[in-house]
VEXKOLPA-88748 format. One record per residue (C-alpha): residue number from 1; residue in one letter; chain; x, y, z. Coordinates in steps of 0.02 Angstrom, whole numbers. Layout:
N
<miti><pos>NUM</pos><code>A</code><unit>A</unit><X>X</X><Y>Y</Y><Z>Z</Z></miti>
...
***
This chain:
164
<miti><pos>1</pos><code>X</code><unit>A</unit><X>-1610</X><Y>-591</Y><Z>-1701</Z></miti>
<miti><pos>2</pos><code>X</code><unit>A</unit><X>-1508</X><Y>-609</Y><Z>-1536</Z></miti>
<miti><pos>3</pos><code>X</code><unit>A</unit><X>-1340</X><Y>-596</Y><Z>-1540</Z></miti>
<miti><pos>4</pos><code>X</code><unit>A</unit><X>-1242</X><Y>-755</Y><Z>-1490</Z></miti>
<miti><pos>5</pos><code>X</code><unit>A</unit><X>-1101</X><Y>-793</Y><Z>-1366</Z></miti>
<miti><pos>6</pos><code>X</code><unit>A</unit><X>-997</X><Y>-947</Y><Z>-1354</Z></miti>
<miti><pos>7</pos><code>X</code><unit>A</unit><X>-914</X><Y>-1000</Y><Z>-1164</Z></miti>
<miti><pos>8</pos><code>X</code><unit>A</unit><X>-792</X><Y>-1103</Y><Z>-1193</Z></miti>
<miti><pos>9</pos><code>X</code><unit>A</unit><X>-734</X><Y>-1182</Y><Z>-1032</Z></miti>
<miti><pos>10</pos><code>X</code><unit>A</unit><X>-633</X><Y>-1313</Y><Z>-937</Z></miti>
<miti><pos>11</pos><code>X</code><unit>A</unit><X>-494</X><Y>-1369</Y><Z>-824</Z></miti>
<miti><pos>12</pos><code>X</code><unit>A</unit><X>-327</X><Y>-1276</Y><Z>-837</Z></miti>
<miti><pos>13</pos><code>X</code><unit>A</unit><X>-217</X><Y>-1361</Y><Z>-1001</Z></miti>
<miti><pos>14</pos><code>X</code><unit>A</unit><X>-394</X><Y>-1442</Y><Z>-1062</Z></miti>
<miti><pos>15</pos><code>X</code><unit>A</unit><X>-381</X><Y>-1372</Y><Z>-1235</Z></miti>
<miti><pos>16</pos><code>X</code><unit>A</unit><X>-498</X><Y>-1203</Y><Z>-1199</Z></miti>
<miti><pos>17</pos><code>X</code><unit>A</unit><X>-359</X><Y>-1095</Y><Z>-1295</Z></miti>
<miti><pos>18</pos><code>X</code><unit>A</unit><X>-351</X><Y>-1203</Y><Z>-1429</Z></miti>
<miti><pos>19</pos><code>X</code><unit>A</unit><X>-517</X><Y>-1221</Y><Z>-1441</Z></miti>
<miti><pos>20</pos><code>X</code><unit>A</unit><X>-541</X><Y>-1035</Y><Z>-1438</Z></miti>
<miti><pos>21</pos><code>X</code><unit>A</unit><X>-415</X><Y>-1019</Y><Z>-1585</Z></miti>
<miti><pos>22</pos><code>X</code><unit>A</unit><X>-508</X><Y>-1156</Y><Z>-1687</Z></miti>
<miti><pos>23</pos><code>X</code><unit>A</unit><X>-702</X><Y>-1070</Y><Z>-1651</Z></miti>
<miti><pos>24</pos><code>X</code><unit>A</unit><X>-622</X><Y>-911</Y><Z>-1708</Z></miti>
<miti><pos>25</pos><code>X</code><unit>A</unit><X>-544</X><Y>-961</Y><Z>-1848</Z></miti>
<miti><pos>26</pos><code>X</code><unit>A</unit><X>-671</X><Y>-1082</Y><Z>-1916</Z></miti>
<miti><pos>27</pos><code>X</code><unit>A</unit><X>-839</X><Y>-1002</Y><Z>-1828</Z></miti>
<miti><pos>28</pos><code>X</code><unit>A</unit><X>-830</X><Y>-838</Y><Z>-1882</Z></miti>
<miti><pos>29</pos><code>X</code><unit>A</unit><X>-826</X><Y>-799</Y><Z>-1695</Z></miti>
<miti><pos>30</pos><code>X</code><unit>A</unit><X>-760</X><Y>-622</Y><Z>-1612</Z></miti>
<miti><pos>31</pos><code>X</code><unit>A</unit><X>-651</X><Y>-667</Y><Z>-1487</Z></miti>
<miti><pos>32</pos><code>X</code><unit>A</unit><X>-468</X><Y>-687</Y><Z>-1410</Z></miti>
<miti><pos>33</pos><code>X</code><unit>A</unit><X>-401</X><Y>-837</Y><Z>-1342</Z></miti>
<miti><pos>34</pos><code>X</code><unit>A</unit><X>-280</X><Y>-763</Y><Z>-1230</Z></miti>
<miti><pos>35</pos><code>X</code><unit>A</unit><X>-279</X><Y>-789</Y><Z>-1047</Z></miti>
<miti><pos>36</pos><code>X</code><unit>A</unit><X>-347</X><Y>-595</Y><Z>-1001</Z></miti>
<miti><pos>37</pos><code>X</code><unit>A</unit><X>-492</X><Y>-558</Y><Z>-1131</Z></miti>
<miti><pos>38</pos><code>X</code><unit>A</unit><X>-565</X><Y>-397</Y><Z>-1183</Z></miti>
<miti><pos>39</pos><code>X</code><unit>A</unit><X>-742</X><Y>-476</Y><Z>-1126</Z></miti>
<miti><pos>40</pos><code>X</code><unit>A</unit><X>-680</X><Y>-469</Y><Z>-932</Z></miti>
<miti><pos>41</pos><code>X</code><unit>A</unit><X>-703</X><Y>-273</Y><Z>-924</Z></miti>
<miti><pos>42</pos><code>X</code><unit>A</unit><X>-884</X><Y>-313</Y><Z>-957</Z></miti>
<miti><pos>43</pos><code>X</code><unit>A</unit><X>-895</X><Y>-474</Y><Z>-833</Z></miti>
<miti><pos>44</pos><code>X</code><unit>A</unit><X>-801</X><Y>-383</Y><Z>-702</Z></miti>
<miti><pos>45</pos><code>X</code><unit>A</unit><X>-928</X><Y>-228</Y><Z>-716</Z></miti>
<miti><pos>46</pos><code>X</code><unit>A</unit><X>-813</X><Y>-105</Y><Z>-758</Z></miti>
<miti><pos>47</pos><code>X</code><unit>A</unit><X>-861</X><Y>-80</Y><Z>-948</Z></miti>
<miti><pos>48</pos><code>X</code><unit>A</unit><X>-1036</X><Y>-115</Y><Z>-1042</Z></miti>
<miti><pos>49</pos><code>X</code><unit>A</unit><X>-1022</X><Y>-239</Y><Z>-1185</Z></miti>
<miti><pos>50</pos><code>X</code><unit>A</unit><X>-1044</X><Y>-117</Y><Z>-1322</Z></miti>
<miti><pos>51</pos><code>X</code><unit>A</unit><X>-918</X><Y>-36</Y><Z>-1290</Z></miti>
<miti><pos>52</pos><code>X</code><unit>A</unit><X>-788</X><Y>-184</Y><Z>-1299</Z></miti>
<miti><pos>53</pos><code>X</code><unit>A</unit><X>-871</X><Y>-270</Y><Z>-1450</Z></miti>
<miti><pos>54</pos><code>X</code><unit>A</unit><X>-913</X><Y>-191</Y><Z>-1629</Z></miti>
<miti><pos>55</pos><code>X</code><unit>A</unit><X>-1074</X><Y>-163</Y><Z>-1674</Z></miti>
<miti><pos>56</pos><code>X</code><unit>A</unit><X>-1073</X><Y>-272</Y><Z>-1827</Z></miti>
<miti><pos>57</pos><code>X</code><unit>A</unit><X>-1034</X><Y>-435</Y><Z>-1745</Z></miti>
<miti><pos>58</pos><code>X</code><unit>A</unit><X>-1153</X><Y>-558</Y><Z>-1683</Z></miti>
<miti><pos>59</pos><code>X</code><unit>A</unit><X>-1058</X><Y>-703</Y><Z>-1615</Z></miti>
<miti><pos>60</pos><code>X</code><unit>A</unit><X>-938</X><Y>-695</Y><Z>-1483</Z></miti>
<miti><pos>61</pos><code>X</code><unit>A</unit><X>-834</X><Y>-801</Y><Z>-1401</Z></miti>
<miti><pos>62</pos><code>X</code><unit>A</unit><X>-777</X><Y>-808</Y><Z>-1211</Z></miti>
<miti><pos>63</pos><code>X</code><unit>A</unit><X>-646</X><Y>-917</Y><Z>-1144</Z></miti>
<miti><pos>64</pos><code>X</code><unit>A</unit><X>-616</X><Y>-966</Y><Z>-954</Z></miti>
<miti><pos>65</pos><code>X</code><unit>A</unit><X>-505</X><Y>-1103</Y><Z>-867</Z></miti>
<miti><pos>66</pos><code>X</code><unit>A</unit><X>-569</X><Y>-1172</Y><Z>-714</Z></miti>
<miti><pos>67</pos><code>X</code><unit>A</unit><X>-479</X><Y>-1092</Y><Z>-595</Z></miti>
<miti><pos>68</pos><code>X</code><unit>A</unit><X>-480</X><Y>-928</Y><Z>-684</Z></miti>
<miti><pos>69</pos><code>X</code><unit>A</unit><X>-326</X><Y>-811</Y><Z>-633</Z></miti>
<miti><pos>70</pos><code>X</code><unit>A</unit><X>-326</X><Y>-938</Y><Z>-448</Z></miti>
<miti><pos>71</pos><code>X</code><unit>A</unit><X>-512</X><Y>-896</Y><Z>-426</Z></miti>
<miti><pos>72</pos><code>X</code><unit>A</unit><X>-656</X><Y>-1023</Y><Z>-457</Z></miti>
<miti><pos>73</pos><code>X</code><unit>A</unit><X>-768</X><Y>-903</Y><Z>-534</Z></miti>
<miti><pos>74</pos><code>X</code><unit>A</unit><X>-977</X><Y>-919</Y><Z>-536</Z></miti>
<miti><pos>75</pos><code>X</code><unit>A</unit><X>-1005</X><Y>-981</Y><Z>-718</Z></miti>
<miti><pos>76</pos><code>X</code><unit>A</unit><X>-1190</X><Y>-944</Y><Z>-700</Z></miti>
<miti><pos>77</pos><code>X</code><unit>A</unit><X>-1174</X><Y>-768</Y><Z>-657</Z></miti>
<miti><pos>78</pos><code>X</code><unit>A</unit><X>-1065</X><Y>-756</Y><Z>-814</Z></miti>
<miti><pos>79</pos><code>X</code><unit>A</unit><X>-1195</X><Y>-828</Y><Z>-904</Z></miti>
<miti><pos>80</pos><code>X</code><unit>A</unit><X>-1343</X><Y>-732</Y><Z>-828</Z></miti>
<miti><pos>81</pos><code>X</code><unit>A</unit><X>-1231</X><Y>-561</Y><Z>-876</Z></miti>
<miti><pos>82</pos><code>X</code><unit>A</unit><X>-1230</X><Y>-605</Y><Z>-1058</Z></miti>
<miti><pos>83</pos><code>X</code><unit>A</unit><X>-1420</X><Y>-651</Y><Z>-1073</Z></miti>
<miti><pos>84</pos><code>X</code><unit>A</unit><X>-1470</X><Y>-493</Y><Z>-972</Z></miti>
<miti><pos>85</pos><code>X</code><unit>A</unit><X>-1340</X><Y>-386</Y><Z>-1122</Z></miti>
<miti><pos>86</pos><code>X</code><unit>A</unit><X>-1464</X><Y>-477</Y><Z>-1258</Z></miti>
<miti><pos>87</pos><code>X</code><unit>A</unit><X>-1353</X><Y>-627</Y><Z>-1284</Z></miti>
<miti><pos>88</pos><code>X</code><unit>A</unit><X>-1409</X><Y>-797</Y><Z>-1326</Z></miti>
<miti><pos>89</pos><code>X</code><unit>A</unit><X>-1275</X><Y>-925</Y><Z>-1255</Z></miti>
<miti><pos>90</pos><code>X</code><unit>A</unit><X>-1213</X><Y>-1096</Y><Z>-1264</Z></miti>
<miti><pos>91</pos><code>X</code><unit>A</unit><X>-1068</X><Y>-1170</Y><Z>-1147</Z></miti>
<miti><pos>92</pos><code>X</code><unit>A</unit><X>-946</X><Y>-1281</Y><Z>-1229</Z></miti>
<miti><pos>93</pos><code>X</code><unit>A</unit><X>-869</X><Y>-1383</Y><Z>-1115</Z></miti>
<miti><pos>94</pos><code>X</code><unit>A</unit><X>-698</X><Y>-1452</Y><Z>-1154</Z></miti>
<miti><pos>95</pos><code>X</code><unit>A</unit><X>-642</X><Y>-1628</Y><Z>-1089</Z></miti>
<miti><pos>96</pos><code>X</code><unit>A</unit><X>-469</X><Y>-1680</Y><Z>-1137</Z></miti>
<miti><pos>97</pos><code>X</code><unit>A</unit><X>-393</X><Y>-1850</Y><Z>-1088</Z></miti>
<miti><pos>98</pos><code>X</code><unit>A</unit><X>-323</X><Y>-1844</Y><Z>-923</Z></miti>
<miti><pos>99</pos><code>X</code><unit>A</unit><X>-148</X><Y>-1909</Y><Z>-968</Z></miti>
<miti><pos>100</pos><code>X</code><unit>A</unit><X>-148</X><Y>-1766</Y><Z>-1097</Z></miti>
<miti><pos>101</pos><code>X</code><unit>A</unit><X>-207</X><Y>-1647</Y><Z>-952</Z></miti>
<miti><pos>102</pos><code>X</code><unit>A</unit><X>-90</X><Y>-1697</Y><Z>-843</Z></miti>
<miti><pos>103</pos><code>X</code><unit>A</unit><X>66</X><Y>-1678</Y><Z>-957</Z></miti>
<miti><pos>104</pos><code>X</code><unit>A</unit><X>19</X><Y>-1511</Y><Z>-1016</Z></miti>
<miti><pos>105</pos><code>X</code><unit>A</unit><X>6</X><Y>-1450</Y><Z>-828</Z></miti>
<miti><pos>106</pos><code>X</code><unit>A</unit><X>156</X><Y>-1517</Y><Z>-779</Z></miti>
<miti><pos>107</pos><code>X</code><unit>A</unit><X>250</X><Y>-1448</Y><Z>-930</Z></miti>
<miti><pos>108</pos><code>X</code><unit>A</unit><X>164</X><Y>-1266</Y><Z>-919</Z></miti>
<miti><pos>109</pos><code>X</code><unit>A</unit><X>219</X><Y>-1276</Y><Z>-718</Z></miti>
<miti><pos>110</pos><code>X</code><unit>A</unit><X>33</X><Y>-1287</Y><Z>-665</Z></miti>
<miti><pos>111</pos><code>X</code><unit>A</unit><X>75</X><Y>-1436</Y><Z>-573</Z></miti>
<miti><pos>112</pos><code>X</code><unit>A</unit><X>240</X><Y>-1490</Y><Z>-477</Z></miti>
<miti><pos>113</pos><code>X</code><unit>A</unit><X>204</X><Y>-1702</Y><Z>-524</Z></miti>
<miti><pos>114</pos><code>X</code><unit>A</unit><X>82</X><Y>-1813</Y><Z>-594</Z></miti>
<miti><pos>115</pos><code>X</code><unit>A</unit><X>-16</X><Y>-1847</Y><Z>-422</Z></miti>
<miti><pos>116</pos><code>X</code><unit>A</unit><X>-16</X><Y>-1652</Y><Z>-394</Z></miti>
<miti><pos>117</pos><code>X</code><unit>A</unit><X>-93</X><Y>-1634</Y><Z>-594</Z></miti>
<miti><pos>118</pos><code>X</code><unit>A</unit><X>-209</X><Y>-1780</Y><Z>-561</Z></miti>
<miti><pos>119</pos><code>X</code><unit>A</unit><X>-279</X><Y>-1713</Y><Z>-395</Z></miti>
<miti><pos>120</pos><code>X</code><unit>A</unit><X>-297</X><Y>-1540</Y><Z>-469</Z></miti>
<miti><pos>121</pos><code>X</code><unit>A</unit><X>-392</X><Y>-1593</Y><Z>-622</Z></miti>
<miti><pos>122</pos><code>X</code><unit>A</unit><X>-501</X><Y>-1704</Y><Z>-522</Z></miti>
<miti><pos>123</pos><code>X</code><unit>A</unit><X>-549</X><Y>-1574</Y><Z>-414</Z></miti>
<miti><pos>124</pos><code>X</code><unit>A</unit><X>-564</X><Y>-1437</Y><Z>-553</Z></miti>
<miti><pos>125</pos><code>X</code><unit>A</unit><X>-692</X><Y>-1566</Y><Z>-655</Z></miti>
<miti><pos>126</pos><code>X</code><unit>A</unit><X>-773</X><Y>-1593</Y><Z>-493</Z></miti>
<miti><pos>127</pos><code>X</code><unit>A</unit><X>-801</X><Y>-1356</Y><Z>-461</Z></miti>
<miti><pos>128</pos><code>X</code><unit>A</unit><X>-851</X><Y>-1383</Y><Z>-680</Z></miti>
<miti><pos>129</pos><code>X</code><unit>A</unit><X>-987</X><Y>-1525</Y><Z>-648</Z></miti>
<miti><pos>130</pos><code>X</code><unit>A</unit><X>-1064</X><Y>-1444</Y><Z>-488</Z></miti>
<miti><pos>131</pos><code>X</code><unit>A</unit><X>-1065</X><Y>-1269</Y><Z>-563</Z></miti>
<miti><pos>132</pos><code>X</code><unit>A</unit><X>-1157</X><Y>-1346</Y><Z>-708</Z></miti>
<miti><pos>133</pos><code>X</code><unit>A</unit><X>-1274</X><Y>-1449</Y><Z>-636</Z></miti>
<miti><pos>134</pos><code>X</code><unit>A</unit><X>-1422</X><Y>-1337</Y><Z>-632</Z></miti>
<miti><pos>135</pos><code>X</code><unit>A</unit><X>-1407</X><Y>-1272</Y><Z>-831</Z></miti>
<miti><pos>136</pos><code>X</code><unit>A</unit><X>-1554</X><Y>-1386</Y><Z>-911</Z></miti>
<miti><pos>137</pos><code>X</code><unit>A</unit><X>-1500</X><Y>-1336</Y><Z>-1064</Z></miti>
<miti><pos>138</pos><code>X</code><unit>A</unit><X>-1360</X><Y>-1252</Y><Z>-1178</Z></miti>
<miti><pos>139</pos><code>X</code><unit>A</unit><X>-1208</X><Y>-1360</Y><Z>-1088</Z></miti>
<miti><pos>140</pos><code>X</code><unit>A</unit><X>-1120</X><Y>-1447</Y><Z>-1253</Z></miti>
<miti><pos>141</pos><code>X</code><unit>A</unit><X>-968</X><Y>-1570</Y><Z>-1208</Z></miti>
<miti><pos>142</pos><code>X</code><unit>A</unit><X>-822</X><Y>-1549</Y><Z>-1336</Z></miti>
<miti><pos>143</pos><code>X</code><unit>A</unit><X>-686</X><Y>-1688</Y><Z>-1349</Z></miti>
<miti><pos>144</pos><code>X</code><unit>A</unit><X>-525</X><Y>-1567</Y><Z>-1369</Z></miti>
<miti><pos>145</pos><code>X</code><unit>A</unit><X>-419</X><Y>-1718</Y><Z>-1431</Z></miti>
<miti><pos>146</pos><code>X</code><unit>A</unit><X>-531</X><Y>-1759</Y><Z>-1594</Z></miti>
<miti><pos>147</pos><code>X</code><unit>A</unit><X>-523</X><Y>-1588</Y><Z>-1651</Z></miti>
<miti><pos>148</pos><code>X</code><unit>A</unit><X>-336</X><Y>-1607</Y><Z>-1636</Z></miti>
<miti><pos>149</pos><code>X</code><unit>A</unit><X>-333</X><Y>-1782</Y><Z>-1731</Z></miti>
<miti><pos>150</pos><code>X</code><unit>A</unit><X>-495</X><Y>-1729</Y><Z>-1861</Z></miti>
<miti><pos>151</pos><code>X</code><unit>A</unit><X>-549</X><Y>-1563</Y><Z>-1904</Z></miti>
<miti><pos>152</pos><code>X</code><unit>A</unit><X>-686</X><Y>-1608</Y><Z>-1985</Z></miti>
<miti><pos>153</pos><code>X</code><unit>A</unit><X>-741</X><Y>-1717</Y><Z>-1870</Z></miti>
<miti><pos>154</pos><code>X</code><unit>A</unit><X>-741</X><Y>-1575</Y><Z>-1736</Z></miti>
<miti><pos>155</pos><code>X</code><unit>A</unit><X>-827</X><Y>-1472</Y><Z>-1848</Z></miti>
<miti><pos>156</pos><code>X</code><unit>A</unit><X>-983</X><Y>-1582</Y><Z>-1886</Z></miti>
<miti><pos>157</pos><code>X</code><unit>A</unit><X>-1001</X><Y>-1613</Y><Z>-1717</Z></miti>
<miti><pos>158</pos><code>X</code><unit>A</unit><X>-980</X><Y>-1435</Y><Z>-1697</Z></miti>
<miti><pos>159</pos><code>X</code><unit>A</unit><X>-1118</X><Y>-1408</Y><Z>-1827</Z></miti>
<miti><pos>160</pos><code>X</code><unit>A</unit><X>-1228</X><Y>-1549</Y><Z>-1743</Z></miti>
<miti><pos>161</pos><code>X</code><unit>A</unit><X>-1245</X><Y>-1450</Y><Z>-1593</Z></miti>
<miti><pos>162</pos><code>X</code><unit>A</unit><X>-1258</X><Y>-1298</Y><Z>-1708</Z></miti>
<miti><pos>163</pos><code>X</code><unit>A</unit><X>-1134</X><Y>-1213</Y><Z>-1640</Z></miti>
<miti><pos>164</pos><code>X</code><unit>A</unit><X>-1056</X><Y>-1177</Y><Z>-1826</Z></miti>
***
């Protein structure tokens, strides 16, 4: 059996940390959710993957906003480094709705106003959907607010795209 990794991606103040959190805690996922992971040693090259995650586990989870650190990173290569380490994966996107987005950059000083949060969202959606656009399969959408409002709501769907 291949092991299996979760990427759990989206705009900055989409819900990818809390969504992190809930796979972890609910998944039985290995995984952080904080914004410098013990996975980027391995995507940046400097470290192989078995020597960042124990031997026993077999599903990880790996969390990115889009931008990444200011950088709008290559996704697939991300991707293509997992499957060539013997990882199956599946991409969970996270969409959030934009009001919420918008509030939660502004508050977390991602954003100086609205039109400055709405224009950077737009444009970070925009990097997601072209960066995606050639997966055929694996790309899961994941509506951040429902798991918020219904846990076990998000986690049937979560099952549905067996996931959990």
């Amino acid at each position: 059996m291949r092991k299996r990794m979760l990427f759990v991606f989206g705009p900055e103040s989409a819900g990818t940390r809390g969504t992190t959190r809930f796979m972890i805690e609910n998944g039985d996922y290995w995984g952080t959710d904080a914004h410098v992971q013990p996975l980027d040693d391995f995507v940046y090259g400097r470290i192989p993957i078995d020597a960042i995650v124990p031997k026993d586990v077999n599903k990880i989870v790996f969390r990115r906003s889009v931008p990444h650190a200011g950088n709008y990173e290559d996704l697939n290569r991300i991707d293509t480094q997992f499957l060539n380490a013997g990882y199956d994966t599946k991409w969970l996107l996270v969409v959030r709705d934009l009001a919420e987005i918008v509030r939660s950059k502004i508050s977390r000083g991602h954003a100086a106003d609205q039109m400055d949060a709405w224009m950077q969202t737009t444009y970070q959606y925009n990097v997601i959907f072209e960066r995606i656009s050639n997966k055929t399969s694996g790309v899961y959408f994941f509506p951040y607010t429902s798991m918020i409002k219904n846990k076990s709501h998000a986690i049937d769907v979560l099952k549905s795209f067996q996931i959990l």
